[in-house]
C-alpha positions as CSV (number, residue, x, y, z in Angstrom):
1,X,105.8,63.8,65.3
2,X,102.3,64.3,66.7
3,X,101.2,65.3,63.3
4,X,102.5,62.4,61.3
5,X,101.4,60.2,64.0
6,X,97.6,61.8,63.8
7,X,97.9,61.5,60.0
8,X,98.6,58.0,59.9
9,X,95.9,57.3,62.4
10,X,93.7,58.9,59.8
11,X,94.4,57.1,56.6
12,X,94.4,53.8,58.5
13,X,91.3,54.3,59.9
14,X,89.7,55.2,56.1
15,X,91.0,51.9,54.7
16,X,89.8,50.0,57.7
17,X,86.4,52.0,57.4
18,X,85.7,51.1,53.6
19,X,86.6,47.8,54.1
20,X,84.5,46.6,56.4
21,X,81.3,48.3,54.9
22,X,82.3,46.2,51.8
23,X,82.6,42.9,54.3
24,X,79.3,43.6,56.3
25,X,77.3,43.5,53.0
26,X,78.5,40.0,52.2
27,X,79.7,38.0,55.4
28,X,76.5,36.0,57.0
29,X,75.4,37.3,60.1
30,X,75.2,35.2,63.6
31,X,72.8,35.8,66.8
32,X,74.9,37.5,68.1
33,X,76.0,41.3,69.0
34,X,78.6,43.5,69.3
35,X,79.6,45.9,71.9
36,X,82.4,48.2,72.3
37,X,83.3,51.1,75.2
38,X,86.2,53.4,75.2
39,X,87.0,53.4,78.0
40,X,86.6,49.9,78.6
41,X,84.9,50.9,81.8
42,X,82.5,53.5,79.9
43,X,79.0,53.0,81.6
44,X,77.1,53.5,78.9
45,X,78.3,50.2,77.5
46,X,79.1,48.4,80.5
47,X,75.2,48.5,81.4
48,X,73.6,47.9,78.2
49,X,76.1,44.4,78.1
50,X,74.1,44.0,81.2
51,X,71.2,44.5,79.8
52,X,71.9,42.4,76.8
53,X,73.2,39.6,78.7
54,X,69.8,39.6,81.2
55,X,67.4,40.0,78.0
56,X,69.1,38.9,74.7
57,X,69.2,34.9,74.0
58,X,71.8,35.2,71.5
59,X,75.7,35.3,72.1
60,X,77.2,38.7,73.4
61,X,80.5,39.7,72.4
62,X,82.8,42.4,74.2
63,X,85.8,43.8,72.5
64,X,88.3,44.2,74.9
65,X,90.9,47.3,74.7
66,X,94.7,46.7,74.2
67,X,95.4,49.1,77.1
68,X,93.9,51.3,80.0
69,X,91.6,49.7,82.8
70,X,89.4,46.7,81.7
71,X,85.9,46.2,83.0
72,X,85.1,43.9,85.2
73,X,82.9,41.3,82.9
74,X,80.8,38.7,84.9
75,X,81.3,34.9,84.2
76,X,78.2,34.0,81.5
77,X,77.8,31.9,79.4
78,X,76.9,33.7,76.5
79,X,79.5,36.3,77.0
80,X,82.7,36.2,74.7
81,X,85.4,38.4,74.6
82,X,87.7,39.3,71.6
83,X,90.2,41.7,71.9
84,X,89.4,44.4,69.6
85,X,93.0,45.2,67.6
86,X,92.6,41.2,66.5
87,X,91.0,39.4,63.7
88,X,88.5,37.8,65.8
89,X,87.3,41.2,66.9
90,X,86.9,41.9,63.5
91,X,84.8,39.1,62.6
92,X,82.9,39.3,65.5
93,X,82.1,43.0,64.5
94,X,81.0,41.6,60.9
95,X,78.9,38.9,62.3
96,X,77.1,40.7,64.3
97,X,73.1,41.7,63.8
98,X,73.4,44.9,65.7
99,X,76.6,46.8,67.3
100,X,76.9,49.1,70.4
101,X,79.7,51.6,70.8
102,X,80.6,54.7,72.5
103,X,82.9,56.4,70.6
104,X,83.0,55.2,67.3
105,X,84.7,51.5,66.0
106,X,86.8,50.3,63.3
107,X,86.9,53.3,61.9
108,X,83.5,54.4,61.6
109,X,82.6,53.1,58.4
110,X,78.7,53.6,57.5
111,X,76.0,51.5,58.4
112,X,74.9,49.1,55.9
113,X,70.8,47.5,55.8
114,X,71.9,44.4,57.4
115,X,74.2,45.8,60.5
116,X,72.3,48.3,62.5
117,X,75.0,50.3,64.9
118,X,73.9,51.4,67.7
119,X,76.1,54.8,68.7
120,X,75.7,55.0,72.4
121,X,78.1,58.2,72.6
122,X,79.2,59.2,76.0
123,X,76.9,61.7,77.3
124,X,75.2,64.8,76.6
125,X,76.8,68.4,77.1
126,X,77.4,71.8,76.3
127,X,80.4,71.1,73.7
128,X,79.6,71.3,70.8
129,X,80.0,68.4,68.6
130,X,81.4,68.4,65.2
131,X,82.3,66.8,62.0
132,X,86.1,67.3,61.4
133,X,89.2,65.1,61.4
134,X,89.5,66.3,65.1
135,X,87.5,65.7,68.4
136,X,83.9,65.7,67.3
137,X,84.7,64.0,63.9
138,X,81.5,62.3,62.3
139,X,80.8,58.8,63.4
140,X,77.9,57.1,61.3
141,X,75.6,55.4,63.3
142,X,72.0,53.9,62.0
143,X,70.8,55.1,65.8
144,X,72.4,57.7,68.7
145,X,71.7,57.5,72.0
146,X,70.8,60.2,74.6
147,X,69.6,61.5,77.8
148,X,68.0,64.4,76.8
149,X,66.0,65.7,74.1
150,X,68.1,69.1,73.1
151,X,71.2,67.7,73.6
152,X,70.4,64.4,71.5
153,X,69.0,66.7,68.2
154,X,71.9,68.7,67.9
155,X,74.4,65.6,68.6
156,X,71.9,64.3,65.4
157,X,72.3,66.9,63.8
158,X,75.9,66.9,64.0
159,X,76.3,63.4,63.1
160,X,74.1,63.4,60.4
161,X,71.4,61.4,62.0
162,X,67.5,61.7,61.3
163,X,66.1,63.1,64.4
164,X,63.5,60.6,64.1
165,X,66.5,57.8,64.8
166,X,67.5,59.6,68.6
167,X,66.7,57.3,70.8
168,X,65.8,59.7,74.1
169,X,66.1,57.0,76.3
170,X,68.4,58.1,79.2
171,X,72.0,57.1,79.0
172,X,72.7,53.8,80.1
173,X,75.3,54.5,82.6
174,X,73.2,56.4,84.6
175,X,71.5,53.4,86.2
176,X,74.7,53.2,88.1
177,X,73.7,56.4,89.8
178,X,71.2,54.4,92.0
179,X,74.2,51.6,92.6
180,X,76.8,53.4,95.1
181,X,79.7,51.8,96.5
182,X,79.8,50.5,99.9
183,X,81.5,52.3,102.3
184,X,84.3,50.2,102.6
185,X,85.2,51.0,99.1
186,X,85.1,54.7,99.8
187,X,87.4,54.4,102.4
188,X,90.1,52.0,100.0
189,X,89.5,55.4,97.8
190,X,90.3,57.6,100.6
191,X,86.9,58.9,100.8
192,X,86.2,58.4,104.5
193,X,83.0,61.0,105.2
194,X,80.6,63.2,103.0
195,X,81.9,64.2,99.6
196,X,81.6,66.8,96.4
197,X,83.1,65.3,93.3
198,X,84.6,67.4,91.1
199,X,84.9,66.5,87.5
200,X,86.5,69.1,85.4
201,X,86.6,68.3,81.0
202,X,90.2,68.0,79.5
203,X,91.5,71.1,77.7
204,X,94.3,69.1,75.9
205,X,94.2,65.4,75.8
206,X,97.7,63.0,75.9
207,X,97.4,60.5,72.4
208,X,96.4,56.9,73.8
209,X,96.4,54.3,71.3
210,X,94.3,55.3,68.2
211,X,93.3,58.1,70.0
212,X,94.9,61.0,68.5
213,X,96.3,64.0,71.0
214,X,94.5,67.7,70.6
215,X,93.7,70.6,72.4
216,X,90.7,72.7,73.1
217,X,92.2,75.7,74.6
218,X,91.1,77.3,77.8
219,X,93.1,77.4,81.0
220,X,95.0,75.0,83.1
221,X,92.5,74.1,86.0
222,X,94.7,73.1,88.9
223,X,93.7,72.3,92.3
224,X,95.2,75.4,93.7
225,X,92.0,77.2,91.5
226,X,89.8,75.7,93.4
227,X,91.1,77.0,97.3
228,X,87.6,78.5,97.9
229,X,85.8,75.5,97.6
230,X,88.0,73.7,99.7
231,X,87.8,76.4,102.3
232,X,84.5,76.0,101.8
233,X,84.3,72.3,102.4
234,X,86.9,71.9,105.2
235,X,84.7,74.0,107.3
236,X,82.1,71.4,106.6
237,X,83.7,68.4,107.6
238,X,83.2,67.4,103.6
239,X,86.3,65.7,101.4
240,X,86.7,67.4,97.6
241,X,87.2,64.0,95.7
242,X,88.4,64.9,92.1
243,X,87.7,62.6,89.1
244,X,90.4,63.5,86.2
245,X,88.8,63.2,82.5
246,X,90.3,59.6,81.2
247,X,91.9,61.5,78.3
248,X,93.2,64.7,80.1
249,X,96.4,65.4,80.1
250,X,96.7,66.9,83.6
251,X,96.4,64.7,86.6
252,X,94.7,67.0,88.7
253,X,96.6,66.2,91.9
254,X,96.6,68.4,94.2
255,X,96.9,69.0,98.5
256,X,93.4,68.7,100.4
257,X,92.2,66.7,97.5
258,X,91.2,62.9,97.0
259,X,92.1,62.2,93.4
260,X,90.3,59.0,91.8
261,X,91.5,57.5,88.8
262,X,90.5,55.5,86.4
263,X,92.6,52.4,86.9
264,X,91.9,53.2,90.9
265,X,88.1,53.0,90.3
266,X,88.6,49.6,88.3
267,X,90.9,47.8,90.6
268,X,88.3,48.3,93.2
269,X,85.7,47.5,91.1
270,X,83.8,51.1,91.5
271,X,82.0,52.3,88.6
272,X,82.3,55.9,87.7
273,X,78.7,56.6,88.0
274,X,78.3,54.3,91.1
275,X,81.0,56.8,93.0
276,X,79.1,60.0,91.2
277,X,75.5,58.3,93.1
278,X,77.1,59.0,96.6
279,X,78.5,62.1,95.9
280,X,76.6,65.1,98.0
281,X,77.5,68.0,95.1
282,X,79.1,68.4,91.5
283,X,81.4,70.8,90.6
284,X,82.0,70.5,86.9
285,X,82.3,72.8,83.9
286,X,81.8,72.4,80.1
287,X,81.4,68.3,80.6
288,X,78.2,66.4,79.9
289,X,78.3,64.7,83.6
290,X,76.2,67.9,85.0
291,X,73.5,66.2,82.4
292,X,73.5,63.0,84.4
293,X,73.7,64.6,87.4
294,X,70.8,66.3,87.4
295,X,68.8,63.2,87.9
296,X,69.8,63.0,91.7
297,X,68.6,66.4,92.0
298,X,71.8,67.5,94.3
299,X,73.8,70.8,93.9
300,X,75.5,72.1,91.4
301,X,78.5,74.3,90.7
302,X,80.6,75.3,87.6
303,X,84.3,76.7,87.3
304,X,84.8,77.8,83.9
305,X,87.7,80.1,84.5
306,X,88.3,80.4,80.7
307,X,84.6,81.1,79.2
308,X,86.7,83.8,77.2
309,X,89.3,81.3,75.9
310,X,88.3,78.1,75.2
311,X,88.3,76.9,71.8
312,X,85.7,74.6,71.6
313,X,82.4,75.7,70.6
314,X,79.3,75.5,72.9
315,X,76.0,74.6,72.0
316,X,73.7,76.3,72.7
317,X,75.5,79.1,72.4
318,X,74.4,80.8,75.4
319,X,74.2,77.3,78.0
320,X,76.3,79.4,80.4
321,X,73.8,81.5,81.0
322,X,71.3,79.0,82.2
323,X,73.1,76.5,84.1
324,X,71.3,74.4,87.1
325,X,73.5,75.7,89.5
326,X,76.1,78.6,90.6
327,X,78.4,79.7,87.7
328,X,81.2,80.5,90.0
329,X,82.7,84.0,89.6
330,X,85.0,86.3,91.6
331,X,82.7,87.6,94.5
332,X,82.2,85.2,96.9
333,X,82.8,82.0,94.9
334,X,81.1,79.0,95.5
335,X,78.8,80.7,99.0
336,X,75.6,80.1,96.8
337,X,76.6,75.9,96.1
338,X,77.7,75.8,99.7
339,X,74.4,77.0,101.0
340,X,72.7,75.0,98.7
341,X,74.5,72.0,100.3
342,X,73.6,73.3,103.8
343,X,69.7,73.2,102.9
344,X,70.1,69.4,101.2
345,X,69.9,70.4,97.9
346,X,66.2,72.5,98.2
347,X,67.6,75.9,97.3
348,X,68.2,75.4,94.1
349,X,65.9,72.4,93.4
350,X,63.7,74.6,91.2
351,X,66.9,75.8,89.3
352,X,67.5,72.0,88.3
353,X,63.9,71.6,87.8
354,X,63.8,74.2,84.9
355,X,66.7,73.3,83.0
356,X,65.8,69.6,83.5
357,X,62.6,70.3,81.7
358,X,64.3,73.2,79.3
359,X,66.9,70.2,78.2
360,X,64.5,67.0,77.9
361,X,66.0,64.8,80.3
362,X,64.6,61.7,80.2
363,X,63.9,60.9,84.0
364,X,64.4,57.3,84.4
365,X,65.8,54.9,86.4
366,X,66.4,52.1,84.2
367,X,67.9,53.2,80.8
368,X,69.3,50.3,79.6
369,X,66.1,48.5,79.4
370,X,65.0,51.4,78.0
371,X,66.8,51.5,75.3
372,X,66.9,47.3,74.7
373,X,62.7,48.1,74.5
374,X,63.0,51.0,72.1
375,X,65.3,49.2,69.9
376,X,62.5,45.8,70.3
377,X,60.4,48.5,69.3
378,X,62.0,49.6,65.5
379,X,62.4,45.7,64.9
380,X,66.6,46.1,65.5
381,X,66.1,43.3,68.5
382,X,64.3,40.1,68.9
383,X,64.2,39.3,72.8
């Protein structure tokens, strides 16, 4: 059933994809633009809306999801919302001068002269990213965001981009980093002290709407792999808060763990990246939010139990061998990340340093109007 299912996903998404390159060289375009984030909470389009709505003069249209959490949109008046399996998603999409989206739209049908899309991804990591009917399948885009220079060229590269349309502008979402929540939404989390978050990538994902369901090999990563660090923690007085991957198929629940949802961030109103900015470690392994990270400058640690057997490719190939932080193993795991968070963060600050300058990160604090000045720049926007 999964492979019919995937298969009709497929051809539906072709049909949709040369129709509306057809449409987009014909239908007359508005002031307006389009933007689009899977998940609807997805930072990297929830800020540049911001940004759009604070700087842009035109209207700003938001395709809403038919399921999953939905972002919580302020009240403006040039902010319209269109749900996005709906005809007037559609033709808000074809009216539009310039598009935003995180994960591919419609389809991804190529960009024509008149509609410049603007693919702001969702982050920039180790795995590898490649054209295929699977994950990693080629989504057009006139311009690709990123936070880094390395990891944006060979996302480019893999999509087909010219380098010289990256936009190395920092990813959008991390502006939230500098926003944490108060701490009486901690405490409605269950997050009632000092915290490391630990955000572990999906090795098989569940099918969600058009999503189609796959897997990536490697391990199960359970709670009960990580006893160390807890061990680790308790005796610190710190919480482990765990941050399950929207499209993983495990829950990552657990005993002596705080696990954080997606739907528990939005009911309380708690961007991702807001609740990553209070965090005082990462643990992480093969995701792009180590990337991100690395901006606060705060330690580090990656579990990758199954180096040997997961599937998907890594690029550069040898990443693992450079990380900014301890690549835990089997003799005392996790003692070098706990004494970094002992010392603050300054025993491995010239660790982070390196591979910060190794990668390209873009060091900024304000992304999105980063990005809204580069695109001013190419003559996409008129401010």
């Amino acid at each position: 059933m999964t492979r019919v299912r995937n298969a009709l996903i497929v051809l539906a998404q072709w049909g949709v994809r040369v129709g509306l390159r057809v449409l987009s060289g014909m239908v007359p375009q508005a002031r307006q633009v389009l933007v689009s984030g899977f998940p609807e909470t997805e930072g990297n389009a929830t800020e540049t809306l911001a940004a759009l709505l604070r700087r842009y003069d035109g209207r700003v249209v938001w395709l809403r999801e038919p399921s999953g959490p939905h972002a919580d949109l302020p009240d403006h008046p040039r902010l319209a919302v269109r749900d996005k399996a709906s005809l007037g998603g559609v033709w808000a999409y074809l009216r539009a001068e310039a598009v935003f989206f995180t994960h591919g739209l419609y389809g991804s049908p190529r960009p024509s002269r008149r509609k410049p899309l603007v693919n702001l991804w969702h982050g920039d990591g180790p795995k590898a990213t490649r054209p295929g009917k699977g994950a990693g399948s080629l989504i057009p885009s006139t311009y690709l965001v990123s936070g880094t220079r390395l990891f944006g060229e060979l996302k480019a590269k893999a999509f087909e981009i010219p380098v010289d349309r990256l936009l190395v502008t920092g990813n959008p979402r991390t502006d939230l980093l500098w926003r944490p929540p108060s701490p009486d939404a901690l405490a409605s989390l269950g997050i009632t002290g000092d915290f490391v978050l630990w955000m572990p990538t999906f090795r098989s994902t569940a099918a969600t709407g058009v999503t189609r369901a796959w897997t990536e090999g490697g391990a199960r990563v359970g709670v009960d792999d990580v006893a160390p660090l807890l061990d680790h923690l308790a005796s610190r007085g710190m919480q482990l808060v765990v941050k399950p991957h929207p499209l993983d198929a495990e829950d990552r629940r657990g005993p002596g763990v705080v696990t954080v949802t997606n739907d528990d961030l939005a009911r309380l109103g708690v961007p991702l990246y807001s609740l990553m900015g209070a965090a005082s470690g990462l643990v992480t392994d093969y995701s792009s939010v180590w990337v991100d990270f690395l901006l606060l400058d705060r330690p580090m640690a990656f579990f990758v139990p199954d180096r040997d057997t997961y599937s998907r490719g890594l690029a550069p190939a040898d990443v693992l061998d450079w990380l900014p932080g301890e690549l835990v193993g089997d003799t005392e795991p996790y003692a070098r990340f706990a004494a970094d968070l002992d010392a603050g963060g300054r025993l491995d600050a010239a660790v982070r340093k390196d591979v910060a300058d190794r990668i390209g990160l873009a060091r900024t604090r304000v992304a999105a109007d980063d990005l809204l000045d580069a695109l001013v720049g190419r003559g996409v926007l008129h401010l």
